[in-house]
C-alpha positions in Angstrom: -5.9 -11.2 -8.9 -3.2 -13.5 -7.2 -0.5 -10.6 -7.3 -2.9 -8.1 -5.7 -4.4 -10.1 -2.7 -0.6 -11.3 -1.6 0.0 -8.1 -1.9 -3.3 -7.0 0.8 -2.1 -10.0 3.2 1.1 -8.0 3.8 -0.1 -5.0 4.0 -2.7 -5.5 6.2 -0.7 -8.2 8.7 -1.7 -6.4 12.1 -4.8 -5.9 11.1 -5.4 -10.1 10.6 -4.3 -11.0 13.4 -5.9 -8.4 15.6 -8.9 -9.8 14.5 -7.9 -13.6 14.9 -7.6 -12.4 18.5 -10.6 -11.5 18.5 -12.0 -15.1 17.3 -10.0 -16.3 20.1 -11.4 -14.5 22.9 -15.1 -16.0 22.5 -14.5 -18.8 24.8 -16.8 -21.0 22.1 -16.7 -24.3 24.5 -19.2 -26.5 23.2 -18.9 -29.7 25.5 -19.9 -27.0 28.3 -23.8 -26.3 29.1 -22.5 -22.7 30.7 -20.4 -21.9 27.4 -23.8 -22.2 25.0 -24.7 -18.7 24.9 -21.0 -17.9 24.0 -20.6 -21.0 21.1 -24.0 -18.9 19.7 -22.2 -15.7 20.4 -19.4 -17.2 18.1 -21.7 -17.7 15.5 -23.2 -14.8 15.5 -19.6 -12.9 15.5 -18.9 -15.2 12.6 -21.5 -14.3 10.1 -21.2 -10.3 10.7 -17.2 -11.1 10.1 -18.1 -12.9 6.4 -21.3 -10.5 5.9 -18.4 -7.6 6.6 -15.8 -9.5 3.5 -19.1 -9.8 1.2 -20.5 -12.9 1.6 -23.6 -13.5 2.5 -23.9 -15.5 5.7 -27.0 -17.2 8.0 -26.8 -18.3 11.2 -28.8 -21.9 11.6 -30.2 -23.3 15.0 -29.5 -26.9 15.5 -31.0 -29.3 18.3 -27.7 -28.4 19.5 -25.0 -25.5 17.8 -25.8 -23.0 15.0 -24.4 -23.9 11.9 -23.2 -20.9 10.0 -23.6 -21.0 6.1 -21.8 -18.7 3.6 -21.9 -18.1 0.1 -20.4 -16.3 -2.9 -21.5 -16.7 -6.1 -20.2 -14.5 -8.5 -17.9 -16.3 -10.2 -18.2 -16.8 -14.2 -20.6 -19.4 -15.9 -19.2 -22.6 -15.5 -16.5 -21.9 -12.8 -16.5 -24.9 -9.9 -18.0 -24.6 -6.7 -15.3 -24.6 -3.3 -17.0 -25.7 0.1 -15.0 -25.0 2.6 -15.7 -26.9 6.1 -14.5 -25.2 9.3 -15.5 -25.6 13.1 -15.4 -22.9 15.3 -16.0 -24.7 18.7 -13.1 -25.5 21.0 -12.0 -28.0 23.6 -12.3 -26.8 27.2 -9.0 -25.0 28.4 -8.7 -27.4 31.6 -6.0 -27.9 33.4 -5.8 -24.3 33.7 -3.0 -23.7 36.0 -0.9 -25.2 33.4 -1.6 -22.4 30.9 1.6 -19.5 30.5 -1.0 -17.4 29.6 -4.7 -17.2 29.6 -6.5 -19.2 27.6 -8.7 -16.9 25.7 -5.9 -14.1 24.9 -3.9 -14.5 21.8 -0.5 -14.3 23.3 2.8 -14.0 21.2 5.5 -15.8 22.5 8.8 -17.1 19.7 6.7 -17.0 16.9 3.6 -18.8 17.9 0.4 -17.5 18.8 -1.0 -19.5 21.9 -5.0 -19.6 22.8 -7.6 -22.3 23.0 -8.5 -22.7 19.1 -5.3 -21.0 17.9 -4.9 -24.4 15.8 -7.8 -26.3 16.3 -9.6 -25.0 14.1 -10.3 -21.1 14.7 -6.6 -20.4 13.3 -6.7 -22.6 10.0 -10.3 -21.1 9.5 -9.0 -17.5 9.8 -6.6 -18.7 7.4 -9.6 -19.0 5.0 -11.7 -16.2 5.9 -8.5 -13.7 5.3 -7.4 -15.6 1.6 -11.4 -14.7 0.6 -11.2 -11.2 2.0 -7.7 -10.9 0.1 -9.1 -11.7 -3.3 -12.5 -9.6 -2.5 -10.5 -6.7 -0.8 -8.4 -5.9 -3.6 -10.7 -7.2 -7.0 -14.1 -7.7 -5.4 -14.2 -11.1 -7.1 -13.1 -14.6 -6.4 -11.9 -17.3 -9.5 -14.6 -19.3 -8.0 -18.1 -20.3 -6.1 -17.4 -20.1 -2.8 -19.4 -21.9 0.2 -19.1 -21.8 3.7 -20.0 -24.2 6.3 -18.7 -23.3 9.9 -20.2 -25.9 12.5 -20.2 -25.5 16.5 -20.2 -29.1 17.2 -17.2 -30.8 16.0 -15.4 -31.1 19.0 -18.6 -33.1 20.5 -18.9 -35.3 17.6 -20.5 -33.3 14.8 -24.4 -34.7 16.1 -26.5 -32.0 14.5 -24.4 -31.9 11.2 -25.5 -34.9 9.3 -29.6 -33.6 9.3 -28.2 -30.1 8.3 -26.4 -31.3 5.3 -29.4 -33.5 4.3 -31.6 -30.9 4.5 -29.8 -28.5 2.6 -27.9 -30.8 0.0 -29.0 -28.3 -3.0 -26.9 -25.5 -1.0 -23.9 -27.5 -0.3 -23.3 -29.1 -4.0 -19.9 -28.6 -4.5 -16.9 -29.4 -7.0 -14.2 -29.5 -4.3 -15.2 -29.5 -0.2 -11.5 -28.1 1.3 -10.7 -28.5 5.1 -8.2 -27.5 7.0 -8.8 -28.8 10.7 -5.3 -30.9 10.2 -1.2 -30.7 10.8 1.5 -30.3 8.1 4.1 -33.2 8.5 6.9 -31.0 10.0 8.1 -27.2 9.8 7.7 -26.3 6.8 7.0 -29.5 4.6 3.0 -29.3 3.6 1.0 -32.6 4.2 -2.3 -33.5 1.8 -3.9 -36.4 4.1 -4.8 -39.2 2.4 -6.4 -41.5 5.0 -7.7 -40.1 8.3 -9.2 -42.5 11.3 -12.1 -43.3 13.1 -13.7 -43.2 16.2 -15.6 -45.5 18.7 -15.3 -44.0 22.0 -17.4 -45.4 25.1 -18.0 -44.6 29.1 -17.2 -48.2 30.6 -18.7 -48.0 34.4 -17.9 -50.7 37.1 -20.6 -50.9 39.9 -20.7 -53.1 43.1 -22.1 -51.6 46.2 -25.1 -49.4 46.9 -22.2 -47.1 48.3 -19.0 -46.5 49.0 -17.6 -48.7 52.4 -15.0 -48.1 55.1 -12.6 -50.3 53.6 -11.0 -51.2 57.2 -14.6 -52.7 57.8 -15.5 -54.0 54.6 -12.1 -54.3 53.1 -11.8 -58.4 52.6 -15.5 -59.3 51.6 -16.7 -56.6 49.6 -15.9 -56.2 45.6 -14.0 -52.9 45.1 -15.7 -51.1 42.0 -12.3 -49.1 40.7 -10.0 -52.7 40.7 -12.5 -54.1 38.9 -12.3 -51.4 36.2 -8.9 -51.3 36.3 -8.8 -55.4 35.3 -11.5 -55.3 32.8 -9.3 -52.0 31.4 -5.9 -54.0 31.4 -7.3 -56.9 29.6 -8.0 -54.5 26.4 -4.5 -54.2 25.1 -1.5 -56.7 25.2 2.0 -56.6 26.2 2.9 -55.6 23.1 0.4 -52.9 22.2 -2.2 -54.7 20.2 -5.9 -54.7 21.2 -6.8 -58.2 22.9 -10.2 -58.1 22.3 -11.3 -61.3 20.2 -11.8 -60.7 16.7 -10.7 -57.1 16.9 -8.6 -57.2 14.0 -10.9 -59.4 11.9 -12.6 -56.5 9.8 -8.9 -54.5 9.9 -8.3 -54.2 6.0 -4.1 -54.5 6.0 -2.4 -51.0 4.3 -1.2 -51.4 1.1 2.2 -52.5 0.1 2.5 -49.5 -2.3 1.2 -47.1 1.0 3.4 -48.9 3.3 6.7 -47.9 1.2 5.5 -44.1 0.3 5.4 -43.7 3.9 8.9 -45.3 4.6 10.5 -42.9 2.6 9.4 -39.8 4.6 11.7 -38.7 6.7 10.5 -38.7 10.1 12.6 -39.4 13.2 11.0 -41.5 16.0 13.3 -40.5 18.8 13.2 -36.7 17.9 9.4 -37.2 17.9 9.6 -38.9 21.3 11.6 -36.2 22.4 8.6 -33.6 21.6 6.1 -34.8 24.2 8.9 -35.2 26.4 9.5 -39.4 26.0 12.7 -41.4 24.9 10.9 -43.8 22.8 7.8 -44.6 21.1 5.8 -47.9 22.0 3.5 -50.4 19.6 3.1 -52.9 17.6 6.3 -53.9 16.3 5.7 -55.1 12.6 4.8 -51.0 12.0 6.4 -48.2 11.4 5.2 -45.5 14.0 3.5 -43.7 11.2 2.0 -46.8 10.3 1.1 -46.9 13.6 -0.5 -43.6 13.9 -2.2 -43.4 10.6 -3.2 -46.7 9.1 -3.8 -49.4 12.6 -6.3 -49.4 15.1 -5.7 -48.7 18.6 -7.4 -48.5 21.9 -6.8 -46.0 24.8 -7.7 -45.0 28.1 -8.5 -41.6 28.1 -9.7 -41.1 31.5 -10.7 -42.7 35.0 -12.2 -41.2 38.1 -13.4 -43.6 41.2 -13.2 -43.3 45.1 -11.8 -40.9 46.7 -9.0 -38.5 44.9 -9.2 -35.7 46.8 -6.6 -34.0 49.6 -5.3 -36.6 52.4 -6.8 -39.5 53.5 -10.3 -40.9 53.1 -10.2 -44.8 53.2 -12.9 -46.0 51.4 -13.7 -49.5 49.0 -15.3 -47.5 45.8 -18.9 -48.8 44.8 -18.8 -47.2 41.4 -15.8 -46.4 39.0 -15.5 -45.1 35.7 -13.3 -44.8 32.5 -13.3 -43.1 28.9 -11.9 -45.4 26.4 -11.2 -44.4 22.8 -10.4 -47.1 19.9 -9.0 -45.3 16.7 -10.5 -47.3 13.7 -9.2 -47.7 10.1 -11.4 -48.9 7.0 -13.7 -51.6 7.5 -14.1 -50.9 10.6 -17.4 -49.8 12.4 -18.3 -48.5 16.0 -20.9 -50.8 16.1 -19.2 -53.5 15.2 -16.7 -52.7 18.1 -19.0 -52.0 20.7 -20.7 -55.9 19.8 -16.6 -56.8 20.1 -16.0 -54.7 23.2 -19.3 -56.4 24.9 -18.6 -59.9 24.0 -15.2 -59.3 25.6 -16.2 -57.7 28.6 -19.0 -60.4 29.5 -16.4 -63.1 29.9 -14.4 -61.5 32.4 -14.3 -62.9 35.4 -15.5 -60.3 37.8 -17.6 -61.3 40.5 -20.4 -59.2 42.3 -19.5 -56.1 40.1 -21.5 -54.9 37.0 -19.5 -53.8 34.0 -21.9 -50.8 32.3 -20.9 -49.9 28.4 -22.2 -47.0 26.7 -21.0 -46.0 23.0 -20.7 -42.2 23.3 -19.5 -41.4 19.8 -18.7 -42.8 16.5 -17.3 -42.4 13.4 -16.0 -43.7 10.0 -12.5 -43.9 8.6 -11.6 -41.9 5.8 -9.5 -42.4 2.7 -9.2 -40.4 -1.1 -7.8 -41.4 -4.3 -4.2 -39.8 -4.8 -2.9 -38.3 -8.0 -6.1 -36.1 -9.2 -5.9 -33.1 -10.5 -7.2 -31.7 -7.3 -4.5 -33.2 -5.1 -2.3 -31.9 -8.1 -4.2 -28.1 -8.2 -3.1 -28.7 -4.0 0.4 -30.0 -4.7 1.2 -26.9 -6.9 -0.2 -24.3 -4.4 1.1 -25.6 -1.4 4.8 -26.1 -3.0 4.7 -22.5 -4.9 4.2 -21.1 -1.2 6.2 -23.1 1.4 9.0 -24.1 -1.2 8.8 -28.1 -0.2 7.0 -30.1 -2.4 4.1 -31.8 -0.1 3.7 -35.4 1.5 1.1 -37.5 1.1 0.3 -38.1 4.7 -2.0 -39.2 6.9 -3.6 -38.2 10.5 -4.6 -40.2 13.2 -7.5 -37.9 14.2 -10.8 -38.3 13.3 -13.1 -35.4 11.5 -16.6 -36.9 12.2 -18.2 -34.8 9.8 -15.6 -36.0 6.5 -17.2 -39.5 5.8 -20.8 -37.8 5.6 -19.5 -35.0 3.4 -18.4 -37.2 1.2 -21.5 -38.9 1.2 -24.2 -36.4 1.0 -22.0 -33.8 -0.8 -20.0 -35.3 -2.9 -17.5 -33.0 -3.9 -13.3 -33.9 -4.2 -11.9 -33.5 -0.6 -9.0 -31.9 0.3 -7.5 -32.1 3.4 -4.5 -29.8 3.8 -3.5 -28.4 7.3 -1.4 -26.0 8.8 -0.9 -26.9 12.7 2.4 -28.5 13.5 3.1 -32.0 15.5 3.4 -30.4 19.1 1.2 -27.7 18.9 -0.4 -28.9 21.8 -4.3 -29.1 20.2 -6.9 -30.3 23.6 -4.0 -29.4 25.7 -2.7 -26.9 28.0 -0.8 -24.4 25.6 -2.4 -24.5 22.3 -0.6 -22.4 19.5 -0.2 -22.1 15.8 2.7 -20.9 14.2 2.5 -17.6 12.9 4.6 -18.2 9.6 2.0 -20.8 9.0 -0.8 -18.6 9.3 0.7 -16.2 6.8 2.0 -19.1 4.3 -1.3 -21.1 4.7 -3.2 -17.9 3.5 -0.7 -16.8 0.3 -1.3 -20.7 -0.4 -5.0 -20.4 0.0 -5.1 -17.5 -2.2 -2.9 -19.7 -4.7 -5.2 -22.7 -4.6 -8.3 -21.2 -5.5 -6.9 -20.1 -9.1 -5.3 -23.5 -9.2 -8.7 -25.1 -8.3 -10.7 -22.5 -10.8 -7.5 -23.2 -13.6 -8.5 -26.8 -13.0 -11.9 -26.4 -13.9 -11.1 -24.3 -16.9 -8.7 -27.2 -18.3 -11.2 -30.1 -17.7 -14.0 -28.2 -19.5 -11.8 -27.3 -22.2 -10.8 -31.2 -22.9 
């Protein structure tokens, strides 16, 4: 089977991609009340596409984004069971002027195919969808179970996900749940996370007047809203990149020694990793490595701020009402709630007269971590390595997959996270792309990890 549906993925090159491009054009912006006919037009598009390989597929409303589930079941008595997680929302393009080319055309430029989604996640999806078609195409069988679940909601936090996969846990029992939403460690050099962050991300708001005053006027007597945010923000974080909030770091569970030194022996190069988004050096806390730093500590960040005027010329005004997004990355033991109690505590002793500090916890999620060294991370390990030639890294991300924790949880099945973006690829920026070598690689290697994954099973039950 292997041999054959390589053989199809060559062949029929143009023809995948044409219909990646495709994918892409469906501006499938989720955050976006004007873009909620097109995320269900994605849907839709979706199941015909699997329906079309020879799955079956359903289309399921949500209080918010159809869920799209897909099956194939023809595999022989006792085979195991893959779920495969995907999302086929996207960020919105904005900034737009700072897009080559437009957002929702695939355009090839050196290699890389650039659109909104190309790598998060419509690209590593399509890698799946074409590795099933592959094996169907050519044999009109697969070496195992196959399900599908292809959500609209990830980029907005996954909110409708959790009652979908309670309701239909029967459905979604699995062996192995595989995902690949994530990044490979560098050009070609695989990566199978082992630890992925959380999330606690919050609107902070800073009010004072009933509205905004002519600061020539006013200026002198009356609080100005967007200082006062910007003090309360600065009091967050340290000189030396640690959060300042009391008792932050009291539920931070330490990495492991043994984690600690696997990561110091990858090779990764700070300053030509600076050099990538365009900075000479990297910033932190100084007892960690920056991988340490971007996979295994916590961090908080200011994602955005608007307040007062912003706009062409002048407009002198004191600002009755400012806002900010602020993001902290968590790591196990960790919880947004406990944060947000943290966060409040913190916030209530600042000394900020005649302006009201406003907190509302927008999102949360879990931290994430698997076992290394089973014979799925080994089926993985064999696949990955057969196809790019480097044997993989046990990495991490910094990211957070909402939806991971409550997989494991209601689903149960072995999770393997094994990506195919690259560091750079510009994912929620202007620019998105995905590396076309990557998309052909990551679907040989798909093709190869099913039988490894199905082999697996076979060896277990024979034991």
């Amino acid at each position: 089977m292997c041999n054959e549906a390589l053989e199809w993925l060559t062949s029929h090159a143009a023809d995948v991609l044409a219909g990646l491009n495709q994918f892409l054009a469906i501006p499938s912006v989720s955050t976006r009340t004007e873009h909620r006919h097109d995320v269900a037009r994605c849907a839709e598009w979706l199941g015909s596409e699997l329906r079309r390989i020879g799955l079956t597929a359903e289309c399921h409303p949500t209080a918010g984004h159809p869920v799209v589930l897909a099956e194939w079941r023809g595999a022989p008595s006792g085979a195991a069971t893959v779920l495969i997680y995907g999302h086929y929302d996207v960020q919105p393009p904005e900034p737009l002027e700072l897009w080559r080319s437009p957002p929702f055309v695939g355009t090839m430029r050196d290699g890389r195919l650039y659109a909104r989604g190309a790598a998060d996640d419509k690209g590593q999806l399509w890698i799946h969808l074409k590795a099933l078609e592959a094996c169907l195409a050519t044999t009109g069988r697969l070496p195992v179970n196959v399900v599908l679940l292809l959500e609209g909601e990830e980029e907005i936090g996954s909110t409708s996900l959790p009652d979908f996969l309670a309701a239909h846990r029967e459905r979604l029992t699995c062996d192995y749940i595989v995902i690949s939403d994530t990044m490979m460690f560098a050009p070609g050099v695989p990566n199978i996370l082992g630890s992925m962050r959380g999330l606690a991300y919050f609107e902070l708001t800073a009010r004072s007047a009933a509205t905004d005053l002519h600061s020539g006027q006013y200026g002198g007597v009356v609080p100005n809203a967007a200082t006062a945010l910007a003090r309360a923000l600065s009091t967050m974080l340290d000189g030396e990149g640690r959060v300042a909030i009391a008792g932050f770091y009291d539920d931070v569970r330490e990495p492991a020694e043994s984690r600690r030194r696997e990561l110091a022996r990858l090779r990764f190069d700070e300053r030509v990793f600076a050099s990538e988004v365009g900075l000479e050096s990297l910033t932190g806390e100084a007892d960690y490595g920056a991988l340490e730093r971007m996979w295994l500590r916590p961090t908080c960040d200011v994602n955005g701020i608007e307040g007062g005027y912003t706009g062409e010329g002048v407009k002198t005004v004191i600002p009755s009402s400012a806002r900010a997004k602020v993001s902290f990355r968590l790591v196990p033991d960790q919880t947004p709630a406990g944060v947000e109690r943290l966060l409040r505590a913190h916030l209530a002793r600042l000394p900020i007269p005649g302006v009201r500090l406003e907190l509302r916890l927008l999102h949360g999620a879990l931290s994430w971590s698997a076992e290394r060294g089973t014979g799925a991370v080994g089926a993985a390990r064999r696949a990955l390595a057969a196809e790019f030639e480097h044997e993989p890294v046990a990495g991490g991300t910094g990211g957070t997959i909402p939806i991971v924790p409550e997989l494991a949880r209601h689903v149960g099945g072995e999770i393997l996270l094994v990506g195919f973006g690259l560091p750079g690829e510009n994912a929620h920026a202007p620019n998105e792309w995905i590396a076309v070598e990557n998309l052909r690689r990551g679907m040989r290697a798909m093709v190869g990890l099913y039988q490894e994954l199905a082999a697996l099973r076979g060896r277990i039950g024979s034991s």
